[in-house]
C-alpha positions in Angstrom: -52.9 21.3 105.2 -50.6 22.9 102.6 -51.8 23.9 99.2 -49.4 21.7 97.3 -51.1 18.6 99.6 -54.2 20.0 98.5 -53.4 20.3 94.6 -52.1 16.6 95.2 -55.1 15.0 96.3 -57.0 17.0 93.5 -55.3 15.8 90.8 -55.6 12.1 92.4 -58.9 12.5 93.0 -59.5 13.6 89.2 -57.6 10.6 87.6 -60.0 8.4 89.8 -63.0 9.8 88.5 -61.9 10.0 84.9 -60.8 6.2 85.0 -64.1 5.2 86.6 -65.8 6.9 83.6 -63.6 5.0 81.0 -64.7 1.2 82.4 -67.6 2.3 82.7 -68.1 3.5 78.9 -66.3 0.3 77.7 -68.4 -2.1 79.6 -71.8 -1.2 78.1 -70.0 -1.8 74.0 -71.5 -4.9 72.5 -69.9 -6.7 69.8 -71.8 -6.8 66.6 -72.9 -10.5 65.6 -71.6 -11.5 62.6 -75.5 -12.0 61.5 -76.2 -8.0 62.4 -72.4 -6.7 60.8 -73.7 -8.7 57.3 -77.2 -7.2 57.5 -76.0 -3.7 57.9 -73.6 -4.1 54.8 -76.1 -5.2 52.3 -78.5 -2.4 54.0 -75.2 0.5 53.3 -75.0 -1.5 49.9 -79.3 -1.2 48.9 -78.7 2.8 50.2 -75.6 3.8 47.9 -77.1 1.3 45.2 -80.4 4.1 45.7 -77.6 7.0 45.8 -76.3 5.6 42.5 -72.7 5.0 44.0 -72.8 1.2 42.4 -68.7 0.3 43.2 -69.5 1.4 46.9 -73.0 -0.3 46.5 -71.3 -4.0 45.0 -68.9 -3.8 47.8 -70.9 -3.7 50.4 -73.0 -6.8 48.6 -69.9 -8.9 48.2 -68.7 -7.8 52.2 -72.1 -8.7 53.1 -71.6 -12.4 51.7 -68.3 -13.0 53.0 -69.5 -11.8 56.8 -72.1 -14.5 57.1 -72.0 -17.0 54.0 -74.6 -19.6 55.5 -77.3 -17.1 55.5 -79.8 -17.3 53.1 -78.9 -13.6 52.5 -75.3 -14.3 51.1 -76.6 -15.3 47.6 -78.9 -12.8 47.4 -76.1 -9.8 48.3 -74.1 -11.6 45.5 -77.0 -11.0 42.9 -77.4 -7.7 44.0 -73.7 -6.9 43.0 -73.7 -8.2 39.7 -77.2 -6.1 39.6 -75.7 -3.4 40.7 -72.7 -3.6 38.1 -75.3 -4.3 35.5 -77.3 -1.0 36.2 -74.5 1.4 35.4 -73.7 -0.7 32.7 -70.6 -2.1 34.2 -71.1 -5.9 32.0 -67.4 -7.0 32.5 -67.7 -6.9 36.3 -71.3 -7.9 35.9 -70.2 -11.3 34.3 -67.6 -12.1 36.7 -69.8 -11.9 39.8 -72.9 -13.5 37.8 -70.1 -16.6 37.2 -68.9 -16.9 40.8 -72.7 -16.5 41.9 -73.8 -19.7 39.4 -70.4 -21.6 40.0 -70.9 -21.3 43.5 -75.0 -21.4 44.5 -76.0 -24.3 41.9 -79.3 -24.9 43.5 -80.2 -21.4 44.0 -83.9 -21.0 42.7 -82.7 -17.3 41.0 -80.5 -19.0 39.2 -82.7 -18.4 36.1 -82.3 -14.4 36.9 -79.0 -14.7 37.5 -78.7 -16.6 33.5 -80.6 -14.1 32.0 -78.5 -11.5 33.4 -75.4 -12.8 32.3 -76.8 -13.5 29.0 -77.8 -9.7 28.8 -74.7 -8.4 29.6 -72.9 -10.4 27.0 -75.6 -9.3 24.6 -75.3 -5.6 25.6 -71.4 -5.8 24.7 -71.9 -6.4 21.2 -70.7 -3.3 19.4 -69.7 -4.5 16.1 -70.7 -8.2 14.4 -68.2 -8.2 12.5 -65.6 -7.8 15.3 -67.8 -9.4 18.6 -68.1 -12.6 17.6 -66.5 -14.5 20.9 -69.8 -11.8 22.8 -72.6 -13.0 20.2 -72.1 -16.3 21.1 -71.8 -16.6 24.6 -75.1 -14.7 24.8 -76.8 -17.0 22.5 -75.5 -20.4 24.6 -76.7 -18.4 27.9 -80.4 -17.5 26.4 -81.1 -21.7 25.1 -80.1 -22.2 28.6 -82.6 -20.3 30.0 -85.3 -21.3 27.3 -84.6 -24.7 27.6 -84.2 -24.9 31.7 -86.2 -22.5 32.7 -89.2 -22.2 29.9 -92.2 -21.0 31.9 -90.1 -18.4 33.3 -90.6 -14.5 31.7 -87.0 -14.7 31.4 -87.9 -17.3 28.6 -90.0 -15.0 26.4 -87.2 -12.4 26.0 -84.9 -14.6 25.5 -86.7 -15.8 22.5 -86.6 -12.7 21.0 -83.3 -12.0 21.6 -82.2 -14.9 19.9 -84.1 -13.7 16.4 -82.1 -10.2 16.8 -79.1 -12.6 17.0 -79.9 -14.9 14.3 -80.1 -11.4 12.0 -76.8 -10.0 13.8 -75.2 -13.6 12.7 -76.9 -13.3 9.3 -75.4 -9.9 8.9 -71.7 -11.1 9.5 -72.2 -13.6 7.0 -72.9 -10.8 4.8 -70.6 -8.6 5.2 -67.9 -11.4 4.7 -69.6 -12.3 1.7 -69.7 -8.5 0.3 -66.1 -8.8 1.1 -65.3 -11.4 -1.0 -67.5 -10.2 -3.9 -65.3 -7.1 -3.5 -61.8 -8.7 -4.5 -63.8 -11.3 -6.7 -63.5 -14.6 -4.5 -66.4 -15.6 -6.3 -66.8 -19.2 -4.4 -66.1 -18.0 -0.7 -68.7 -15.2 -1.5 -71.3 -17.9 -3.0 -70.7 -20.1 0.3 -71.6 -17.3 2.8 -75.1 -16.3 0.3 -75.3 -20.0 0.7 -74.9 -19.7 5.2 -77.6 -17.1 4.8 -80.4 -18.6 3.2 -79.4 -22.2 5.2 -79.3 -21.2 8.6 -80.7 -17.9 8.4 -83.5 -18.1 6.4 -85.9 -16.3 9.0 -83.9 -13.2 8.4 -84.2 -9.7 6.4 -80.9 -11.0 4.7 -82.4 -14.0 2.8 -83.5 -12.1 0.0 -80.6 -10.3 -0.9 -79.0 -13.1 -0.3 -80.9 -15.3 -3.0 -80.2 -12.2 -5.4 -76.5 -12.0 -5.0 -76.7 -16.0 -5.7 -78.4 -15.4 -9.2 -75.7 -13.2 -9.8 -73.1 -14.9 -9.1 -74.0 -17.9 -10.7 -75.1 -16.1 -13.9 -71.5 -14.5 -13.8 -69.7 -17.6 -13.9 -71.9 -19.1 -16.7 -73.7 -21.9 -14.3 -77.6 -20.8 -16.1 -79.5 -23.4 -14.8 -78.0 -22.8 -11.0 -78.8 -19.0 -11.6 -82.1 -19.9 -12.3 -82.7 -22.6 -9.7 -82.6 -19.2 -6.7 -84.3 -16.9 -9.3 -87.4 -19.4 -8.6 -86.6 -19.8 -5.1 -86.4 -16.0 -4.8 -89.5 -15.3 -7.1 -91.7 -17.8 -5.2 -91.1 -16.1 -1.7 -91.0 -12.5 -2.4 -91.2 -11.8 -6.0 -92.7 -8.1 -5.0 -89.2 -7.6 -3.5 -86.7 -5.2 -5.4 -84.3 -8.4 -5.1 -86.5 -10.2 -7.1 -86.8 -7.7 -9.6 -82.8 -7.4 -10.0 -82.6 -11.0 -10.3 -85.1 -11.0 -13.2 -83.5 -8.4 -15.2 -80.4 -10.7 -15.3 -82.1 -13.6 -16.7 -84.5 -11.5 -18.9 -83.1 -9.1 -21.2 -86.2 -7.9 -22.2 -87.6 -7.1 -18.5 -90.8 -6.3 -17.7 -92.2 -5.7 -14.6 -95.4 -8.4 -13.8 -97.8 -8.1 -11.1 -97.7 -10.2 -7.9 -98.5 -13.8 -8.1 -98.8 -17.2 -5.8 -100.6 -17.6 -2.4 -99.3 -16.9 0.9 -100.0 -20.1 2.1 -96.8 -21.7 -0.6 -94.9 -18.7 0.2 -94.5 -19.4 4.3 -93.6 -23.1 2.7 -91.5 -23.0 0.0 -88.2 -22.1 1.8 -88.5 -25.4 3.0 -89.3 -27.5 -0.3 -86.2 -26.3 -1.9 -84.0 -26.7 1.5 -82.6 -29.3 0.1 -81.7 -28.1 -4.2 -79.4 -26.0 -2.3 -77.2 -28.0 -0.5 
């Protein structure tokens, strides 16, 4: 036999071998079910969520959902992406994945997380109350939702108490609008905002100064008996307060300073006796 023969049937030989090898590699690969490709998504997701890589993390979530949406784990890998937005503080892309997660799964029983989060995130984006406005209240109509649907819940309890920091963050706007006015003497525009205050905020740290600034301005524009209509309503509720004080020396010119009087029993009342002389 000649050694080119001999090369020949080498190399043959070779090529046989080597394609042998390659069925036999690709006959043993499975395909993935769909079920197995979602859990290993929203298992990479919980891992970079841990590494603190939250844009990989809320990808993985949302591919996780779109590979297998009739499992049961398809609404949960959508929380988990607004979750993982919210963590890094992320609240735009938080509220638009907390929106298609409540549009879409309306009889999810984490809904009431998934209200709470949204109505935190809102909350969270409120930099300025003079400027936030459209933020403050969105997060106010998302936390009655949750007190009024979901009451039992602990979501509920917060959410009660972030409604009183939002009744004094809606108190303080009204303030400030009514300073402004005072400022460039718009005397009735500033006497309607006091006015907002001690109405519909009357739980607030603002309601004093606001019965104050009333006295004032009434005094200033020669309407006595008005001035001295919120000096009592002032004086009844806190007359220790410096407010009350200023609003005495307007009315008084011969001012001088009296102890503490009245009960505490008609002061947690009164606000609501005179509700109604100032409207």
């Amino acid at each position: 036999m000649s050694f080119l023969l001999k090369v020949f049937i080498i190399i043959i030989l070779i090529n046989i071998t080597s394609c042998a090898k390659k069925d036999k590699k690709i006959s043993i690969v499975e395909e993935k079910s769909l079920e197995m490709q979602m859990i290993d998504a929203y298992n990479e997701g919980l891992e970079e969520l841990n590494n603190n890589d939250v844009i990989y993390a809320a990808k993985k979530f949302n591919e996780a959902e779109l590979l297998y949406p009739q499992s049961i784990w398809a609404p949960r890998a959508a929380l988990m992406a607004a979750y993982a937005y919210f963590s890094q503080l992320y609240y735009d892309d938080t509220i638009l994945e907390l929106e298609k997660f409540l549009q879409k799964y309306k009889n999810h029983p984490r809904r009431d997380y998934a209200y709470y989060l949204l109505a935190l995130s809102h909350y969270n984006l409120i930099i300025d109350e003079t400027k936030d406005l459209e933020e403050i209240i969105k997060s106010k109509k998302y936390f009655k939702i949750i007190i009024k649907n979901y009451p039992n819940t602990e979501f509920a309890i917060d959410s009660e108490f972030k409604l009183e920091l939002i009744q004094e963050i809606l108190a303080s706007k009204e303030m400030y609008l009514a300073r402004y006015y005072v400022d460039r003497e718009k005397w009735i525009p500033a006497i309607n905002r006091f006015k907002t205050v001690i109405n519909d905020y009357e739980t607030t740290i603002y309601v004093e100064e606001a019965l104050h600034r009333l006295v004032e301005l009434h005094y200033k524009l020669g309407l006595v008996d008005e001035s001295k209509k919120y000096a009592s309503l002032l004086g009844y509720n806190y007359q220790s307060s410096e407010w009350y004080e200023e609003s005495y020396k307007i009315l008084n010119k011969n001012y001088v300073k009296t102890a503490k009087k009245g009960d505490s029993k008609k002061e947690q009342s009164i606000l609501q006796k005179f509700k109604d002389l100032l409207k």
